[in-house]
N, C-alpha and C positions, 0 to 999 in steps of 0.2 A: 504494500500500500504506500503511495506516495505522501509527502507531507510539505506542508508548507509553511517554516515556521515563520512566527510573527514578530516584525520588526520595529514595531511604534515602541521603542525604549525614552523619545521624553516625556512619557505618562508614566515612567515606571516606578515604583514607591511612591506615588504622589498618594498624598494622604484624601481618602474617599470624602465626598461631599457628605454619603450616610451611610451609616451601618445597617448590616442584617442576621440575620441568623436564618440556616434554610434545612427544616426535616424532607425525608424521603427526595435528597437532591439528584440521584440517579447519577447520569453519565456528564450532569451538570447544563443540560441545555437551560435552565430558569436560571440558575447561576448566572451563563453567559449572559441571558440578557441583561438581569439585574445589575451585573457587573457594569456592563454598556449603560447602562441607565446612571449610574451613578453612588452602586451602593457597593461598600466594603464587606467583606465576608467576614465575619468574625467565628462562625462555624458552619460547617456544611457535613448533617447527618445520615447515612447511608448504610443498609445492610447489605447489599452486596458487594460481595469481598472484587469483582472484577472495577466495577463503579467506582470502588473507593478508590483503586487503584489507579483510574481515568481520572479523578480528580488531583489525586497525589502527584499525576504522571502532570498533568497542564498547568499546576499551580509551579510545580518547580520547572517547569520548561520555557515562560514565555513573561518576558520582562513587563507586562501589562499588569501581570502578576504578582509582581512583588510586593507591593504592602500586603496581600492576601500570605503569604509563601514566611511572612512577620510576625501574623496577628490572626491568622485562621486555623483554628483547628480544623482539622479530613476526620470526621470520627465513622469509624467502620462497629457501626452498632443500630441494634433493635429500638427506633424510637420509643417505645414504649417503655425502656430501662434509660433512655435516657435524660441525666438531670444536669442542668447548665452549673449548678453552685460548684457539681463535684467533677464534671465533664472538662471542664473549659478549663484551655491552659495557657495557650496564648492567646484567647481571644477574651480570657478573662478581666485583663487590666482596662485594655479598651472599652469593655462592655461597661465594666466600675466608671472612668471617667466618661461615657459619653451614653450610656446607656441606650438603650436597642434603639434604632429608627423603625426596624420593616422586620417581623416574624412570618416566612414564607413556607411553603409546599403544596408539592403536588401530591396529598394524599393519594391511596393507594385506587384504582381506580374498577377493578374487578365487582367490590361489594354495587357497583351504581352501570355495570356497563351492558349495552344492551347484548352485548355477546355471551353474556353469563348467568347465569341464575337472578341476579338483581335483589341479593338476600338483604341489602342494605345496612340497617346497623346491627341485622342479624350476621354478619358476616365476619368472623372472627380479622378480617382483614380491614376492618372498618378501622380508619385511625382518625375520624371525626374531634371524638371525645379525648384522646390526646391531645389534640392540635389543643383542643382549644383549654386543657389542662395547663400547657406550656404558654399560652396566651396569659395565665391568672399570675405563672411564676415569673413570666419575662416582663411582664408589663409593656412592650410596645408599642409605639406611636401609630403603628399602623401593623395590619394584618392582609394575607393576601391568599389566597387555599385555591385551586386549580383541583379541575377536576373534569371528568368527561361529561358531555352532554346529559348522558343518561341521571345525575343528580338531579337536572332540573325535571323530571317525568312528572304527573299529577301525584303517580303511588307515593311519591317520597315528598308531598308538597309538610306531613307532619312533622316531618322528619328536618324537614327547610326551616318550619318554623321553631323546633325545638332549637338548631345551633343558632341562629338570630335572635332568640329568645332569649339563650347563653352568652351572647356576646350586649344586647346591649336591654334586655330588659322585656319583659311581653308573657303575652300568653302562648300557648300550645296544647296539644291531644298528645296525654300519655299513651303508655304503652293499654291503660286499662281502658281506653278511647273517653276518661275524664278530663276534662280543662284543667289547666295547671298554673301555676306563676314562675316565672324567672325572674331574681332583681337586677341579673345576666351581671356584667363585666367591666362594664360602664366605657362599651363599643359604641359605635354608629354604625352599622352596614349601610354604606354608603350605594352599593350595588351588586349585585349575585346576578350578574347574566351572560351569556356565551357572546366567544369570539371566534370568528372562522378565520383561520390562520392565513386562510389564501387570500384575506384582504392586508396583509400584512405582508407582503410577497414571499408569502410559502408557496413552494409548486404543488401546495398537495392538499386536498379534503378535510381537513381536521379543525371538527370543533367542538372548543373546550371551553368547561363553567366554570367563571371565577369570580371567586368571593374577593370584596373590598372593603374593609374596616378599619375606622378610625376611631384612637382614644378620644372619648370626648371633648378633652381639653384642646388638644388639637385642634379636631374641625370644627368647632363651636359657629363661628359664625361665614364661615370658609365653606366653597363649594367645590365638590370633587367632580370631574370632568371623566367620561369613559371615553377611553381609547376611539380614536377614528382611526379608520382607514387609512393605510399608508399608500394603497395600490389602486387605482381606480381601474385598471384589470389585471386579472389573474396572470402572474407570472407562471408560463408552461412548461412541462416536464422536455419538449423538445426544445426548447429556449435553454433552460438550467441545464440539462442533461448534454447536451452536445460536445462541449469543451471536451469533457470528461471521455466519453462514447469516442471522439474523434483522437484521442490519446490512446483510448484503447485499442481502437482498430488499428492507427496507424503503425501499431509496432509490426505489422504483418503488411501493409503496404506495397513489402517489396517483398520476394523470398516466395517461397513454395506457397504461401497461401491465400499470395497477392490480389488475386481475380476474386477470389472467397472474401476475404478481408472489403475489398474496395464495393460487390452487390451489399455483404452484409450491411454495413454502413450505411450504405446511399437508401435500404431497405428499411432499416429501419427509421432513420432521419424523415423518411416522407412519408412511412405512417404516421409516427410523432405529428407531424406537421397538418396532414389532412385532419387528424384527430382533433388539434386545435380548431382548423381553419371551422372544421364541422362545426363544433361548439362553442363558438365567437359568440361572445352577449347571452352566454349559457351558461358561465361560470368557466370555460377556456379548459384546455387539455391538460387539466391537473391530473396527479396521482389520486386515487382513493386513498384512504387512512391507513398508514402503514399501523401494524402490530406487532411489539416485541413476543409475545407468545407466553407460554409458560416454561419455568426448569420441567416441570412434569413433563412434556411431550417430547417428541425428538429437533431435528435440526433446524434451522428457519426456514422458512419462505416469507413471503408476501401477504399472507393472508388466507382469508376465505374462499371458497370457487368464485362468488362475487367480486371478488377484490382481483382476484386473478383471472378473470373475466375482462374485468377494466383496465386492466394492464396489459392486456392481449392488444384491448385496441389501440393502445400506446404504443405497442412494435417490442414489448418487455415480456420476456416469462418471467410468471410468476411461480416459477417452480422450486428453486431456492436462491441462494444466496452464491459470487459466483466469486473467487478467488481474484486477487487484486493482480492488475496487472503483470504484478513480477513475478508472482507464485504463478500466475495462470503458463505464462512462457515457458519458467520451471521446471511444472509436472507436466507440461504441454496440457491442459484442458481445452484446451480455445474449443472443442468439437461440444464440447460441456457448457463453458461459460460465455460462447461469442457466437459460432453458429449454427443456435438451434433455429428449428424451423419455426418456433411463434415468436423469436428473434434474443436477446443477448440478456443473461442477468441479471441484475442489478451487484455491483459490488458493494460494501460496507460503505467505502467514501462517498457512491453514489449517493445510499439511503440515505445518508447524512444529509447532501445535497437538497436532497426532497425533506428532509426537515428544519432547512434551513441553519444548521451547523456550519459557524466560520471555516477557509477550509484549512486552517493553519493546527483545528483542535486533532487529538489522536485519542483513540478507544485501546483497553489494554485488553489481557486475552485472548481465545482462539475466533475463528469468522466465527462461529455462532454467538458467543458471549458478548462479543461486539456487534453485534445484528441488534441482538437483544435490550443492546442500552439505549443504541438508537430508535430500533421500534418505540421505547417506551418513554421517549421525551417530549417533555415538552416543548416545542419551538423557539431557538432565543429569539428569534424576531417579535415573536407575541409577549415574550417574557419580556423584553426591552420595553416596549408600546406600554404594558401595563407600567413596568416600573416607573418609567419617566410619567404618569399619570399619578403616580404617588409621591414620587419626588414633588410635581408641582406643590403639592397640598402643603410639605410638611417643608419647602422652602417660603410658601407665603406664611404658616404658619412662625419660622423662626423669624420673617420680617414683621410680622406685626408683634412678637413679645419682646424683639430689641427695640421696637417706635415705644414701647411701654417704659423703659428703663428711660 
């Protein structure tokens, strides 16, 4: 796999505008945006051991990083065991003098997806009630929970009011379907509604509910703003995809598989492209929702027969995952990873590409485990979008208690 490292060194140790702290941060795609936005990591908690490693591996590799590489704890643990007082090490001192700006994550997303049973906060993977545990201990200025569409469904609309209820005060339907009170946390849920990533120029279908909360003292008399649109159309999988696809084929260009290498290509490229042209003012030739899967099952692919259906028309099998350029030469796959007949795999960096991943970031472990990290991110471009919407609040909020002094 190729890498691109990043070279903006005069931002490097610059001391962050705001701090955050982020559970269940994965391969780090909210990170990055976060980061892009303007917020310091003071810890970033993670149970997979591959994930933590992805973040260990980009914190110490790329000089944008380094206040983070200072002052951030990588903690490879069960959010559910974990406590900031006894957790934090270098993110400690920071946190004491500047205390939390932004408590983030992408809760786990199975308990709410429409691909799953939808067991909700029956779902032993429900980390709802955590998050907003760590909201009571951390106290932050601002909160933000991402989550798949499927949270907002009617069945779970009790369920919606019970953690808005938690955060900033209100009634709700128990479990025994009695009305309840909450004196909650003394939040504002500023807004809980979905963002479609591909307005935000992801080449790909993906949309996700996210929760926006502010401490009261904060937004008191401050109006919070939801993300617009950055893209007025859909950036396409044959647009994004191409650089990449034209690197890959070209390594065969010349040599025994030249004539195979130069149809595949041209083959693929103009169904890409038809597939666009087709669905102009339709939402444009995006990816369907990629999916990291589960450790349960075996190796990646793309998805559902749906999902793989949709990528057919894209000129991409959805069959699995295809070996990075230099491994594919290697073992010689190309008959595997470059000319099949419903057209070329998707590689890791690829998928990454269709999630919008800078392309300077690197996943650790084997093609599945990094398949897997990427399936399961969240977008930084939408993760930016949101932060810099948070940032506004709690920069007017710190100019109007210095007009106070």
């Amino acid at each position: 796999m190729t890498h691109m490292k990043e070279v903006n060194t005069d931002v490097a140790a610059k001391e962050p505008e705001f701090t955050s702290v982020e559970i269940c941060a994965g391969a780090g795609g909210q990170a990055i945006g976060l980061h892009q936005a303007g917020f310091g990591h003071l810890a970033l908690v993670e149970i997979d051991d591959y994930a933590v490693e992805t973040l260990r591996l980009n914190i110490e590799e790329h000089e944008v990083w380094a206040w983070e590489r200072e002052n951030c704890d990588v903690l490879s643990a069960d959010v559910k065991e974990f406590e900031p007082n006894r957790d934090l090490d270098k993110g400690a001192e920071p946190l004491r003098k500047r205390g939390l700006d932004l408590l983030a994550g992408g809760v786990p997303c199975p308990p709410f997806s429409h691909a799953g049973k939808q067991l909700g906060k029956d779902d032993e993977r429900d980390l709802f009630p955590r998050m907003l545990e760590l909201v009571m201990k951390l106290s932050p200025r601002a909160v933000m929970i991402e989550n798949v569409r499927g949270i907002m469904d009617p069945k779970f609309s009790d369920y919606r009011d019970w953690i808005k209820a938690r955060l900033q005060g209100g009634v709700y339907r128990g479990d025994d379907g009695e009305l309840a009170r909450d004196e909650g946390l003394g939040y504002t849920v500023t807004s809980w509604d979905v963002l479609e990533a591909s307005d935000f120029g992801v080449p790909q279908l993906r949309p996700r509910a996210v929760l926006v909360a502010f401490r009261d003292d904060v937004i008191e008399d401050l109006k919070y703003e939801w993300p617009t649109a950055t893209h007025e159309e859909p950036v396409s999988v044959a647009e994004s995809l191409e650089p990449s696809m034209r690197e890959r084929y070209g390594r065969y260009f010349e040599g025994a598989h030249a004539e195979q290498a130069h149809a595949a290509f041209e083959r693929w490229r103009n169904k890409a492209r038809e597939r666009d042209i087709e669905l102009k003012n339709k939402g444009g030739g995006i990816a369907p929702t990629l999916v990291g899967g589960s450790k349960k099952h075996g190796g990646a692919d793309l998805g559902p027969s749906r999902a793989k259906a949709a990528w057919k028309q894209l000129g991409i099998s959805g069959m699995g995952v295809a070996n990075d350029a230099d491994t594919c030469k290697e073992k010689k796959t190309e008959e595997r990873d470059l000319f099949r007949p419903d057209g070329p795999m998707l590689t890791v960096r690829q998928a990454a590409i269709i999630q919008g991943f800078p392309d300077f970031w690197e996943f650790s472990g084997g093609k599945t485990a990094q398949y897997r990290q990427v399936g399961n991110a969240f977008p930084p471009p939408v993760a930016k979008a949101v932060g810099e919407s948070i940032a506004d609040v709690l920069r007017a909020a710190q100019e109007r208690e210095q007009e106070k002094v």
